[in-house]
N, C-alpha and C positions, 0 to 999 in steps of 0.2 A: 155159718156166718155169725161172727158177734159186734153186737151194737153197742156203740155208746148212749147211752139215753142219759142228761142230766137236766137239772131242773134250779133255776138260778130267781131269787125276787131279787127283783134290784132295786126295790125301794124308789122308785122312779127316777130314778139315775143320780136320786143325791146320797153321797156319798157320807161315811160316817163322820170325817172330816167335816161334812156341813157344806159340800160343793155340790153344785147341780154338773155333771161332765158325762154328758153320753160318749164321749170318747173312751173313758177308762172302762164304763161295761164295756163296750164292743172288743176293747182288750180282751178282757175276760175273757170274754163268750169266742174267741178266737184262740186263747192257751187254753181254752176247755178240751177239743178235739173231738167235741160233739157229732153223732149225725143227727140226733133230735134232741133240743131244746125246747123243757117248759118252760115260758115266763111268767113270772107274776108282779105286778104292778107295774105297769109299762104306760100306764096313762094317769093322771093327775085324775082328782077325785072330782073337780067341781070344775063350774060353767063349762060344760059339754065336754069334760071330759078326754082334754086334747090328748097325742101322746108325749110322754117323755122320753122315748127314744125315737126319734126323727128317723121316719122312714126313709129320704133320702141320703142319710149317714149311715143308717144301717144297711141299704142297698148297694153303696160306695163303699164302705169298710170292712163287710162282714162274710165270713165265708157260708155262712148259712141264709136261705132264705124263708122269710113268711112264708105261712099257710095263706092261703083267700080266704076270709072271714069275713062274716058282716058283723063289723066293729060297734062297740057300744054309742060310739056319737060320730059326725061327719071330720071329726080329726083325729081319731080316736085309732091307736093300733091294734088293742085289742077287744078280749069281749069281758065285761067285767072285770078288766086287768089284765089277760091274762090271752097269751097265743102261744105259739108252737112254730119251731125255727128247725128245715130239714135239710140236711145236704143232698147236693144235685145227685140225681138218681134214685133217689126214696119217695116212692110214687105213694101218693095220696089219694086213697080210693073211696074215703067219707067222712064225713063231720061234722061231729054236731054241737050244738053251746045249748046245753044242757042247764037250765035255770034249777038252784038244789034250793031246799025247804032254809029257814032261820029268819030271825029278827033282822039281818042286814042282809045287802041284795052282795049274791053271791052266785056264782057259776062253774060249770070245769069243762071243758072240752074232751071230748070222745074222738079222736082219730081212727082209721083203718088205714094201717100202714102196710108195704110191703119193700123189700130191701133187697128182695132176692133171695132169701132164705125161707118164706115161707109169709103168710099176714102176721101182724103182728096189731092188737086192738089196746090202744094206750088212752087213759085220761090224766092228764094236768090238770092241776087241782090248787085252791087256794080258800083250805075252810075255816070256818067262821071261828070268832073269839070266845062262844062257849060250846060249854061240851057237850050238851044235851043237844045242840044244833049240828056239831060235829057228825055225832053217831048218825043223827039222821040222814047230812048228808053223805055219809060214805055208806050206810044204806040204800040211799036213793042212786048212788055212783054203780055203786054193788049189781043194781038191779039192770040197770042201761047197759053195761058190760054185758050184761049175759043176754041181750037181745038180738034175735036173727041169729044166723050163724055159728056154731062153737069155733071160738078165734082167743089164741093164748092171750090172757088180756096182763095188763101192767097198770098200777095208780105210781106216779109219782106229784110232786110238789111240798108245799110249805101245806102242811099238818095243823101246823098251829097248836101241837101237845107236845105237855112240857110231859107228860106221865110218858112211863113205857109201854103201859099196855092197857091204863082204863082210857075210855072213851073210843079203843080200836075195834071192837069187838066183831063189828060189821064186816073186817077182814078174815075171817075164818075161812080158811082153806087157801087165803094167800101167805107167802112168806114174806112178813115183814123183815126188812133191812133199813138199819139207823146207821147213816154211813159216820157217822161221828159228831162233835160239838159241831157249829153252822152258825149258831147267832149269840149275842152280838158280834158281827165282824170283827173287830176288832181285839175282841177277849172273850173265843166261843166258850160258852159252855151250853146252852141249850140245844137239845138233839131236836128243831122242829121240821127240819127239811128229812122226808121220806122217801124209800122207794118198795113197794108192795108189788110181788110178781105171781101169778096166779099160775095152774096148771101148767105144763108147757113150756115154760120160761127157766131157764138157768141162769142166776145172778152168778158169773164167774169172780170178778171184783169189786167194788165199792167205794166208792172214797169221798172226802172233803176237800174240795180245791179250794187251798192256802195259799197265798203268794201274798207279797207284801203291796202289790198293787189290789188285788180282790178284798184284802181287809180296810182300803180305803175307799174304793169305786160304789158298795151298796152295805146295808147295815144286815145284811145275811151274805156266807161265803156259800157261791156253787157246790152243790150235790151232782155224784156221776156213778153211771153201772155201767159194768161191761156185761149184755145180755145175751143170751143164747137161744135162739128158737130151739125147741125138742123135737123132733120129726117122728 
């Protein structure tokens, strides 16, 4: 069986045009042809934190559903920004919001997924603006992954590194894959949306989802893998 897994910030639904429109992500996140969705920045930063994609538009429009999470605030979609969008039939067997080390409050979520091909143990991620914080957290990501269980694990999200390979270190014995330029939307050239697959995992395809709607809907364009459990 192979998964789509991609991982989209949307900048809180405003668009690089300067629009607030959660309609055009749900666009998006709908030509994506995802079965798992990371997102990051899905809730506005201040007074509690509300979301920027309305749950009941994204219930009504979207072929993918939320996780159950317990959200950062009482309006709030995700957990420090940041959830996980599964199609019907991808059963969700645990999760966790994983608070990582840095100067700004930052978190990634831990999933145990299973699809019918086997579990599959994925974090969405959204790390910090320096690197020395970086490394830590994808050491501390590093180390939750390999807790309980041996289960093919996956990091995907916004990186936040503009480098190819200093500040990754903590990925050693994952393959990294930079599916292409991602930010700004509108005239990528920075590789900062990632997808790292550990033991077990075959990354078959890769790519940047372009369309002339996605370079206007968030100020980064969707990342997507087509993944392979290894039996």
């Amino acid at each position: 069986m192979v998964l789509r897994i991609a991982s989209y910030n949307i900048h809180k639904s405003k668009g690089s045009d300067g629009r607030f429109d959660p309609g055009r992500v749900i666009d998006v996140i709908n030509a994506l042809g995802a079965d798992v969705l990371a997102l990051q920045e899905v809730d506005f930063r201040f007074r509690g934190r509300p979301s920027a994609l309305p749950l009941a538009e994204l219930r009504e429009g979207c072929a993918l559903v939320p996780v159950d999470l317990t959200p950062t605030g009482p309006e709030s979609l995700g957990w420090h920004g940041q959830t996980l969008l599964l199609r019907k039939g991808i059963t969700l067997s645990g999760l966790r919001a994983l608070p990582l080390p840095g100067f700004e409050p930052r978190g990634a979520l831990i999933a145990d997924l299973d699809a019918g091909g086997g579990p599959l143990r994925l974090a969405g991620v959204h790390l910090g603006l320096r690197r020395a914080n970086r490394r830590a957290q994808l050491a501390h990501i590093r180390a939750a992954l390999r807790e309980g269980t041996a289960t093919p694990a996956l990091i995907i999200g916004d990186f936040n590194e503009w480098a190819e390979t200093k500040g990754l270190e903590a990925l050693h014995g994952f393959h990294l894959h930079t599916p292409g330029p991602s930010y700004p939307a509108r005239a990528p050239f920075g590789r900062l949306d990632r997808v790292a697959a550990g033991p077990g995992l075959s990354v078959l395809r890769a790519g940047v989802f372009d369309s002339g709607l996605a370079r206007r809907a968030s100020d980064h364009l969707p990342i997507w893998a087509d993944v392979r459990i290894e039996r």
